[in-house]
C-alpha positions in Angstrom: 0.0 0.0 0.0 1.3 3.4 -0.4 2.2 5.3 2.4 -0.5 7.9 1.8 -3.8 5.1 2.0 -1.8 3.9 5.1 -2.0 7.3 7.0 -6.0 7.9 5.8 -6.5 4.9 7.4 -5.1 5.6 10.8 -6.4 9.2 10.5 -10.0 7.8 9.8 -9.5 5.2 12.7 -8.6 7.5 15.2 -11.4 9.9 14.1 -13.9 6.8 14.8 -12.2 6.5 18.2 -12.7 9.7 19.0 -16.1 10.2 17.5 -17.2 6.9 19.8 -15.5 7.8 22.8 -17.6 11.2 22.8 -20.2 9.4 22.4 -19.6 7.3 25.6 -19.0 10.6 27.6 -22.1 12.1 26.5 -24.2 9.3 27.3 -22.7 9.2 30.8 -23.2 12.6 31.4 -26.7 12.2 30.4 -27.0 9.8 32.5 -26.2 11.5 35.7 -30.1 12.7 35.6 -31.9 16.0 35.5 -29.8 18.9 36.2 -31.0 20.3 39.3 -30.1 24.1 40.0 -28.5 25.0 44.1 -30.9 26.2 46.7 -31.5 29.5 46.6 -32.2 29.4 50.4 -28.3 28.7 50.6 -27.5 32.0 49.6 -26.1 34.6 52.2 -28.9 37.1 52.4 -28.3 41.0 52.0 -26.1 40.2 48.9 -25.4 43.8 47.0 -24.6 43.9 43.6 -22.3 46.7 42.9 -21.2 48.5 39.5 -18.5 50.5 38.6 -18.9 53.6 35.9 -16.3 54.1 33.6 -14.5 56.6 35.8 -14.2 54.9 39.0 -12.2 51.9 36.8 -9.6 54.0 34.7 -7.1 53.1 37.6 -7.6 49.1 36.7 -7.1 49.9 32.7 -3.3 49.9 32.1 -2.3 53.4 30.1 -0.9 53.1 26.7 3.3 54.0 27.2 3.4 57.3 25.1 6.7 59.9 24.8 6.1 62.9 27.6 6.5 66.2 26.6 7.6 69.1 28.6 7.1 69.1 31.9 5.2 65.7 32.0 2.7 66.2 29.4 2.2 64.3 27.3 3.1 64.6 23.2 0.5 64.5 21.2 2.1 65.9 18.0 1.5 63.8 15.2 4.2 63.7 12.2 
């Protein structure tokens, strides 16, 4: 056989592996039964959800590195 119908045939086996052996996992994870959701009752009470505007998060975004002009400014002169 030539050495390209040999590697087809292992690439197609191992695709048929593969393709089986997903299969298999899916099934098992099917198994496993309805998906129930946690207990809300669980939850700490007096939970706050909190957002931040734009402003408040500049700090967090890391500033692009551009040349300072004079006195610390920065140089906005484009060529």
């Amino acid at each position: 056989m030539e050495r390209g119908k040999i590697v087809a045939i292992i690439t197609g086996a191992i695709s048929i592996i593969l393709a089986i052996a997903y299969l298999l996992l899916v099934q098992l994870l099917d198994f496993r039964g309805e998906m129930i959701p946690a207990p809300v009752s669980q939850l700490p009470q007096g939970v706050e959800v909190a957002s931040l505007c734009p402003t408040q998060m500049l700090p967090l975004i890391p500033q692009p590195l551009l040349p300072l002009g004079e006195k610390g400014s920065l140089n906005l002169n484009f060529v």
